[in-house]
PyMOL CGO cylinders between C-alpha atoms (Angstrom):
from pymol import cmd
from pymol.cgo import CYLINDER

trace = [
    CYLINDER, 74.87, 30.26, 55.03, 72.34, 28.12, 53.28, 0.3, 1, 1, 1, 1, 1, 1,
    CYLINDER, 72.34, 28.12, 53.28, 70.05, 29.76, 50.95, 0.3, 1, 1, 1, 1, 1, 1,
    CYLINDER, 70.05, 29.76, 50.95, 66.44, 28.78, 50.64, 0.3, 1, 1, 1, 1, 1, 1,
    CYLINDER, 66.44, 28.78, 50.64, 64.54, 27.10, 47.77, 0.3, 1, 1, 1, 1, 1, 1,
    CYLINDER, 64.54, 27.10, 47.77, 61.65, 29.38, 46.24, 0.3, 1, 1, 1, 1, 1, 1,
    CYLINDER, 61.65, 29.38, 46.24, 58.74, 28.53, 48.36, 0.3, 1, 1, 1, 1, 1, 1,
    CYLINDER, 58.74, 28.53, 48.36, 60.64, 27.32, 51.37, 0.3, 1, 1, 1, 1, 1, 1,
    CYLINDER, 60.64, 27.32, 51.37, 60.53, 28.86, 54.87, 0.3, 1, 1, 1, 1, 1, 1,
    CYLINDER, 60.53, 28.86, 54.87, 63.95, 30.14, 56.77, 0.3, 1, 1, 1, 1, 1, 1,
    CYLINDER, 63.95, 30.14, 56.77, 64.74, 27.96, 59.71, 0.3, 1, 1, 1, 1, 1, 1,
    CYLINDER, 64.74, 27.96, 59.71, 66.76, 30.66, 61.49, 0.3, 1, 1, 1, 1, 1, 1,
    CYLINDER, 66.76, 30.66, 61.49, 64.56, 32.88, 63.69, 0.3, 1, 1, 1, 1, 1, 1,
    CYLINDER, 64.56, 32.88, 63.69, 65.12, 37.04, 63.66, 0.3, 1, 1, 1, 1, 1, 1,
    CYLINDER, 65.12, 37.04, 63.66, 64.55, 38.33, 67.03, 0.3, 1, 1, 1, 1, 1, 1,
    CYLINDER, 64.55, 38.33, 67.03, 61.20, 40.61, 67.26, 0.3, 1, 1, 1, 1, 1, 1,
    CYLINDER, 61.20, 40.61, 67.26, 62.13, 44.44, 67.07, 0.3, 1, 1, 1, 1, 1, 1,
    CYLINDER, 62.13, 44.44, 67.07, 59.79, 47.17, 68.53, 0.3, 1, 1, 1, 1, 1, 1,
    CYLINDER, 59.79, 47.17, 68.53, 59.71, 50.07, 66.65, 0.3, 1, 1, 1, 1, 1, 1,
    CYLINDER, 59.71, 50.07, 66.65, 57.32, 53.16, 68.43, 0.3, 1, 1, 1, 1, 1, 1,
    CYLINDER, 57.32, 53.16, 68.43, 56.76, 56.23, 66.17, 0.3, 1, 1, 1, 1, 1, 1,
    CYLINDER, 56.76, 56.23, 66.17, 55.78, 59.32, 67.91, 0.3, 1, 1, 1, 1, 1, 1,
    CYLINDER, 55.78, 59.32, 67.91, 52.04, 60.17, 65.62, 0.3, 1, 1, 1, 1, 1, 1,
    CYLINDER, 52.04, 60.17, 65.62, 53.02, 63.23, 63.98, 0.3, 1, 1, 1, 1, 1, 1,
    CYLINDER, 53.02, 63.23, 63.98, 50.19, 66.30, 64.50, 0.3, 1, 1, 1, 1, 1, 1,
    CYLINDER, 50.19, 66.30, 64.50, 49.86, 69.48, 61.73, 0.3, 1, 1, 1, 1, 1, 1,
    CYLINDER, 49.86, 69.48, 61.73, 51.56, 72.13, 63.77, 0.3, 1, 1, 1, 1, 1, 1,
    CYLINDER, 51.56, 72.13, 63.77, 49.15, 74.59, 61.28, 0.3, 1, 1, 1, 1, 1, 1,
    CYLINDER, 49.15, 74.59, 61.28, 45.81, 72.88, 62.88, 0.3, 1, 1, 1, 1, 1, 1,
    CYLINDER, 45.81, 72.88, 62.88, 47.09, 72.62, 66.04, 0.3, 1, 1, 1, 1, 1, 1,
    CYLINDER, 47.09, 72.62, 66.04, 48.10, 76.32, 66.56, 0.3, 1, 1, 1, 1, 1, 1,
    CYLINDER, 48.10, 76.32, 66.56, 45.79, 79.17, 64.48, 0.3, 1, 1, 1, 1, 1, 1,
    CYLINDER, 45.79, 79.17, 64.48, 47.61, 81.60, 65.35, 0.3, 1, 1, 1, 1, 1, 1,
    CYLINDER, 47.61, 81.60, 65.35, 50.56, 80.48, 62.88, 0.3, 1, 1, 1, 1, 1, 1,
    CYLINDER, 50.56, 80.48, 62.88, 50.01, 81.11, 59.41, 0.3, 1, 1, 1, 1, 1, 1,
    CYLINDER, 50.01, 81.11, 59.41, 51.37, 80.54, 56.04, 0.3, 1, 1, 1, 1, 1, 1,
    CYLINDER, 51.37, 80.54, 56.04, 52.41, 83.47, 53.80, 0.3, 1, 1, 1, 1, 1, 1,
    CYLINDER, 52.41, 83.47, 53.80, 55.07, 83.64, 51.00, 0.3, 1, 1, 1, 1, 1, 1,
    CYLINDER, 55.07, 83.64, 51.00, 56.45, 86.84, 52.50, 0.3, 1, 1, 1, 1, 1, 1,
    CYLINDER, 56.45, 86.84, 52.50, 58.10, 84.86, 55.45, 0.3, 1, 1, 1, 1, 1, 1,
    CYLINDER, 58.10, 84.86, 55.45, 60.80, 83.15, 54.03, 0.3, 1, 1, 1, 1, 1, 1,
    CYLINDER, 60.80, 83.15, 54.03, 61.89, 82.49, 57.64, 0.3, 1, 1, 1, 1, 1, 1,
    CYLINDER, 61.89, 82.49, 57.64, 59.13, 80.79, 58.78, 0.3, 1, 1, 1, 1, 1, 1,
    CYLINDER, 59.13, 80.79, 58.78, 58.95, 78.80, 55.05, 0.3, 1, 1, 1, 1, 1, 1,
    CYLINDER, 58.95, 78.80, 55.05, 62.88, 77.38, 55.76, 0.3, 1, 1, 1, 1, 1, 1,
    CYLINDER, 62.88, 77.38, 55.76, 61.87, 74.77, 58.07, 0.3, 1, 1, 1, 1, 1, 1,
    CYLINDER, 61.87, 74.77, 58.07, 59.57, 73.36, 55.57, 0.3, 1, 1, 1, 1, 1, 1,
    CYLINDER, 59.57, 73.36, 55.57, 62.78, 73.11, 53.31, 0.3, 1, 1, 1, 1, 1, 1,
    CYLINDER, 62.78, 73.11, 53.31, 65.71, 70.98, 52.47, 0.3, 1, 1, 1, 1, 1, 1,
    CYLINDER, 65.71, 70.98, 52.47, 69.34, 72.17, 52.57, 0.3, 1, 1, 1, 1, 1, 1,
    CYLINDER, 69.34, 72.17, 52.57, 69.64, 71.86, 48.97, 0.3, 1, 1, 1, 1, 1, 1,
    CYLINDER, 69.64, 71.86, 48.97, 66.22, 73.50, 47.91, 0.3, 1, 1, 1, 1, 1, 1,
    CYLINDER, 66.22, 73.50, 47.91, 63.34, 70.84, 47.98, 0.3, 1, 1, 1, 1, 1, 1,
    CYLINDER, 63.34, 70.84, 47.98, 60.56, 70.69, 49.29, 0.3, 1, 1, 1, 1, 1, 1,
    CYLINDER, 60.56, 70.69, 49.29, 60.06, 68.30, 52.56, 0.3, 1, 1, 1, 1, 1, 1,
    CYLINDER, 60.06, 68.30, 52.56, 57.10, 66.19, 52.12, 0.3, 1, 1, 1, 1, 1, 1,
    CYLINDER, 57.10, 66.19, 52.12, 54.54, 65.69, 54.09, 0.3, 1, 1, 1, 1, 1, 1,
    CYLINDER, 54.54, 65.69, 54.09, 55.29, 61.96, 55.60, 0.3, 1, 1, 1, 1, 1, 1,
    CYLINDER, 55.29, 61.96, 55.60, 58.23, 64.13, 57.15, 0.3, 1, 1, 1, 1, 1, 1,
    CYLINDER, 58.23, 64.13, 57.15, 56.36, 67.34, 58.40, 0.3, 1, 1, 1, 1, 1, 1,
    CYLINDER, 56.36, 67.34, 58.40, 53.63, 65.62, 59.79, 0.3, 1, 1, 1, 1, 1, 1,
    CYLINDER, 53.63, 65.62, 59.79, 51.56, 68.19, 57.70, 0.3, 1, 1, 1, 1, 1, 1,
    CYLINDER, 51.56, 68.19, 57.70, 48.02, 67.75, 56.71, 0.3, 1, 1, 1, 1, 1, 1,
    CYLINDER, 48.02, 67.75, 56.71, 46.65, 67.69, 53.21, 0.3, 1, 1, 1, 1, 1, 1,
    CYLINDER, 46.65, 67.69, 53.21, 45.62, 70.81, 52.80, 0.3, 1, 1, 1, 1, 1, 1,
    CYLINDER, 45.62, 70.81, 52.80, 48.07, 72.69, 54.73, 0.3, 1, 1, 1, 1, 1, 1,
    CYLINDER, 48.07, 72.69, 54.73, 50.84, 70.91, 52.71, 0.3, 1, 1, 1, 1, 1, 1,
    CYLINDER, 50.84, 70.91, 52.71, 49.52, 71.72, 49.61, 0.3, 1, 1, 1, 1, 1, 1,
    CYLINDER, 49.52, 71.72, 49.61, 49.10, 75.92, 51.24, 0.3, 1, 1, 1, 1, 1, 1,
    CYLINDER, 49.10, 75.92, 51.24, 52.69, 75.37, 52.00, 0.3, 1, 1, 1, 1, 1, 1,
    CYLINDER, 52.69, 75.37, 52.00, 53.79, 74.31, 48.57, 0.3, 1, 1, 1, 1, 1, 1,
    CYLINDER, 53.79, 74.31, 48.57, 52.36, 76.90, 46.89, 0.3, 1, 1, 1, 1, 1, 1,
    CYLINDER, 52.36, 76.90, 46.89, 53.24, 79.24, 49.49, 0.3, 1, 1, 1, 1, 1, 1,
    CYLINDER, 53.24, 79.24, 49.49, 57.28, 78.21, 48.62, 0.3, 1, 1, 1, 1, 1, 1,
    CYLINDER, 57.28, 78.21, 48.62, 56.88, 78.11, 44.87, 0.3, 1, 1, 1, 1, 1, 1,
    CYLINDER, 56.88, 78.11, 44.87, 55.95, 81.92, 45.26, 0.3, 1, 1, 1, 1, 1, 1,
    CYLINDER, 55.95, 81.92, 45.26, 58.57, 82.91, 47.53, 0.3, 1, 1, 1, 1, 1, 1,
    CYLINDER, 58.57, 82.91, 47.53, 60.85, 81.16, 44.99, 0.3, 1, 1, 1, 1, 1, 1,
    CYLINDER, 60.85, 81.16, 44.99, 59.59, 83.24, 42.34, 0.3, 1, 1, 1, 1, 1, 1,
    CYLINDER, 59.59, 83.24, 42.34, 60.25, 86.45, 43.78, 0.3, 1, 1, 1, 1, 1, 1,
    CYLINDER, 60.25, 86.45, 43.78, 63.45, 85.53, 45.15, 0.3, 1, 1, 1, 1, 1, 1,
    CYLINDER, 63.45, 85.53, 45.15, 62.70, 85.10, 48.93, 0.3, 1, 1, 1, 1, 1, 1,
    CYLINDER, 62.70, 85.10, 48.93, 63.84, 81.58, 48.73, 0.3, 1, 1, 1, 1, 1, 1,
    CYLINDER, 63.84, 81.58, 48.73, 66.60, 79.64, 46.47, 0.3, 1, 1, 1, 1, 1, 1,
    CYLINDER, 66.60, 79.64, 46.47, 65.32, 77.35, 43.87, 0.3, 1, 1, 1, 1, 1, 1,
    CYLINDER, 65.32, 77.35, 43.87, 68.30, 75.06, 44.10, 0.3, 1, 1, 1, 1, 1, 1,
    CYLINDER, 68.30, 75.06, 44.10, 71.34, 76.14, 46.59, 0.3, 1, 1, 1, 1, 1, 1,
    CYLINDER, 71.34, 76.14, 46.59, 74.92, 74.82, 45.50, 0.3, 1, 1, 1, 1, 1, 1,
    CYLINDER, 74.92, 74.82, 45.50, 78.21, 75.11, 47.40, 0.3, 1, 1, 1, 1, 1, 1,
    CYLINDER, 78.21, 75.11, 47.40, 81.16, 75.36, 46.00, 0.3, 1, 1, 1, 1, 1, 1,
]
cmd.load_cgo(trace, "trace")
């Protein structure tokens, strides 16, 4: 394999991959019947990591303001025990 000068193209052509991403929609603006509250640790757990963290928004599909309910949202349930800060197995 022959390795390219700074500033030179590659001769070798990479075939042309389509990628489709399915647009992710805020399942909070979409349905206003579902709403966020720290007392539903249940409904907080998909919004959650297996260890502890918080999924971010890229992931969720979330809106701005809905993510930012839903962080909140967490940090309380994590303060009053609902949730796990950080979960370990041993």
């Amino acid at each position: 394999m022959a390795y390219n000068r700074p500033g030179e193209r590659s001769t070798e052509r990479r075939p042309e991959r389509r990628v489709f991403h399915r647009r992710k929609v805020c399942r909070f603006c979409t349905d206003s019947n579902l709403k966020i509250e720290y007392k539903d640790p249940g409904s907080l757990r998909h919004f959650v990591s297996e260890k502890g963290k918080i999924i971010p928004r890229r992931i969720t599909g979330n809106c701005a303001n809905h993510q930012r309910e839903l962080t909140v949202a967490i940090k309380r349930a994590r303060a009053i025990a609902l949730l796990p800060f950080v979960v370990s197995e041993y």
